[in-house]
Biopython code that builds the backbone (N, CA, C, O; Angstrom):
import numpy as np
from Bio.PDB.StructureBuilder import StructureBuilder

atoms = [
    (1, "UNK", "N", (0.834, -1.203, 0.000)),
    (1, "UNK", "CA", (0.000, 0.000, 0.000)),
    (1, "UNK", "C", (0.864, 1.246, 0.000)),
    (1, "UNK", "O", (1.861, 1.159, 0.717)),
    (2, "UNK", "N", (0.686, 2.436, -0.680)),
    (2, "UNK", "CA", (1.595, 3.225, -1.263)),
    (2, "UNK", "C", (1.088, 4.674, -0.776)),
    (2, "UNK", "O", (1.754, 5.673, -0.503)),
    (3, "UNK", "N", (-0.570, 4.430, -0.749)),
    (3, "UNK", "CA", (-1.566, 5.504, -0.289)),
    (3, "UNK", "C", (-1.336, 6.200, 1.125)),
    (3, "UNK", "O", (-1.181, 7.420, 1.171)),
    (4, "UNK", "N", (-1.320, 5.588, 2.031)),
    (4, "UNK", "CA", (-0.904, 6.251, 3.324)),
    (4, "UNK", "C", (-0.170, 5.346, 4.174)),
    (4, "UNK", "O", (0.009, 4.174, 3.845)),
    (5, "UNK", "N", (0.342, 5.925, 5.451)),
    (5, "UNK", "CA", (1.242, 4.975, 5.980)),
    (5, "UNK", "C", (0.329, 3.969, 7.127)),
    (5, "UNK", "O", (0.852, 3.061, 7.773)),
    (6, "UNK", "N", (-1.148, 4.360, 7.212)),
    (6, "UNK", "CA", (-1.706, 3.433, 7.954)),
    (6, "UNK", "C", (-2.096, 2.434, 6.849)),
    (6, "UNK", "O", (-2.373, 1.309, 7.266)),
    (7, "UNK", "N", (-2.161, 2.605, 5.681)),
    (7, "UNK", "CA", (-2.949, 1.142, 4.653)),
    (7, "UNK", "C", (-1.262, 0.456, 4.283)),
    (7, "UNK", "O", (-1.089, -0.609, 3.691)),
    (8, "UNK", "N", (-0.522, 1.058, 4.624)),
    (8, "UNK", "CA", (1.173, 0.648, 4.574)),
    (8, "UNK", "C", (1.132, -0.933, 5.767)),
    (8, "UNK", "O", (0.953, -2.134, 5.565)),
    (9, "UNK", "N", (1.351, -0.251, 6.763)),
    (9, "UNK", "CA", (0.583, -1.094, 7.917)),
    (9, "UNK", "C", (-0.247, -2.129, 7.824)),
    (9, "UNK", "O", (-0.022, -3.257, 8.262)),
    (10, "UNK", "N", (-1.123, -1.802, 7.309)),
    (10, "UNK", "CA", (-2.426, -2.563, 6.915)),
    (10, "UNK", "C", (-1.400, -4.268, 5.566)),
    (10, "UNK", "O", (-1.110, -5.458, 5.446)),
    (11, "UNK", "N", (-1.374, -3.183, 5.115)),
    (11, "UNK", "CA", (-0.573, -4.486, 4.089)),
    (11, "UNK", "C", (0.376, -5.195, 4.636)),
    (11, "UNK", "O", (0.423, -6.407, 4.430)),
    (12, "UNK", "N", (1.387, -4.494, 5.510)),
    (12, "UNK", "CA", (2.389, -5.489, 5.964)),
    (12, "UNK", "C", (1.624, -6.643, 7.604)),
    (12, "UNK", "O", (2.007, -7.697, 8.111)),
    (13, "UNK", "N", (0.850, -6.019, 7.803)),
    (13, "UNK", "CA", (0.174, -7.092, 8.295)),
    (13, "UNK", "C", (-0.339, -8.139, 7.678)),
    (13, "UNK", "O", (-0.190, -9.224, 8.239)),
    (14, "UNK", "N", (-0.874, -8.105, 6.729)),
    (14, "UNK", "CA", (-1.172, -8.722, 5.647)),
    (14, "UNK", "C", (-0.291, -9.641, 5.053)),
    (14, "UNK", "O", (-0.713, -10.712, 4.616)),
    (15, "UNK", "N", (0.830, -9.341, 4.998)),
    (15, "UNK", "CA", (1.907, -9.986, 4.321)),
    (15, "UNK", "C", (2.598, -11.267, 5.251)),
    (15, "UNK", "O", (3.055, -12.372, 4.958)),
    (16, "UNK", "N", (2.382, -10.338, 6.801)),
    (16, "UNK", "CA", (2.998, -11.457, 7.912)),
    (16, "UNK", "C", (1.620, -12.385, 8.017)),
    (16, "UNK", "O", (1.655, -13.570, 8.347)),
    (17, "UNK", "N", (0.789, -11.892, 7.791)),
    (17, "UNK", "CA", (-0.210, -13.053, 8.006)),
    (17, "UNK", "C", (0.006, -14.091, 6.820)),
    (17, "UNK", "O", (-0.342, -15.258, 7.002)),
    (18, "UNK", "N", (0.700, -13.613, 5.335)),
    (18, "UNK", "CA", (0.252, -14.909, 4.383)),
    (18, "UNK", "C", (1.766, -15.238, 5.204)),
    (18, "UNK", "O", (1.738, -16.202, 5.969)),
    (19, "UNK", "N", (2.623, -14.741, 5.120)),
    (19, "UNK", "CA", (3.924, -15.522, 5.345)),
    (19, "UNK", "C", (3.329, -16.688, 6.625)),
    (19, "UNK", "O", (3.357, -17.916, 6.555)),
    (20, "UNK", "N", (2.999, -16.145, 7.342)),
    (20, "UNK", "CA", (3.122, -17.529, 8.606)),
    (20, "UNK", "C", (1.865, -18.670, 8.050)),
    (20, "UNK", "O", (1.654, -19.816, 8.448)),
    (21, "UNK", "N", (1.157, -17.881, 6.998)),
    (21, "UNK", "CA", (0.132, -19.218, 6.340)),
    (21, "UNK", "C", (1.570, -19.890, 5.331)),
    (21, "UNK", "O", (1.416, -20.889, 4.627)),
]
sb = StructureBuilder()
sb.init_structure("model")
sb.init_model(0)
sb.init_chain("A")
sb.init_seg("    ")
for serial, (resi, resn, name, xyz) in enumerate(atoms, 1):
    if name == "N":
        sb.init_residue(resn, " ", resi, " ")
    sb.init_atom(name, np.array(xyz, "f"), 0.0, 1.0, " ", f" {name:<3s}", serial, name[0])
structure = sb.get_structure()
């Protein structure tokens, strides 16, 4: 996410969630 630094956040949560799937 590139838009703001809370949807930034938002994605890298996102990302640790697929990683540990």
């Amino acid at each position: 996410g590139l838009m703001t630094p809370i949807i930034r956040n938002a994605d890298q949560k996102t990302l640790s969630a697929i990683s540990v799937e």
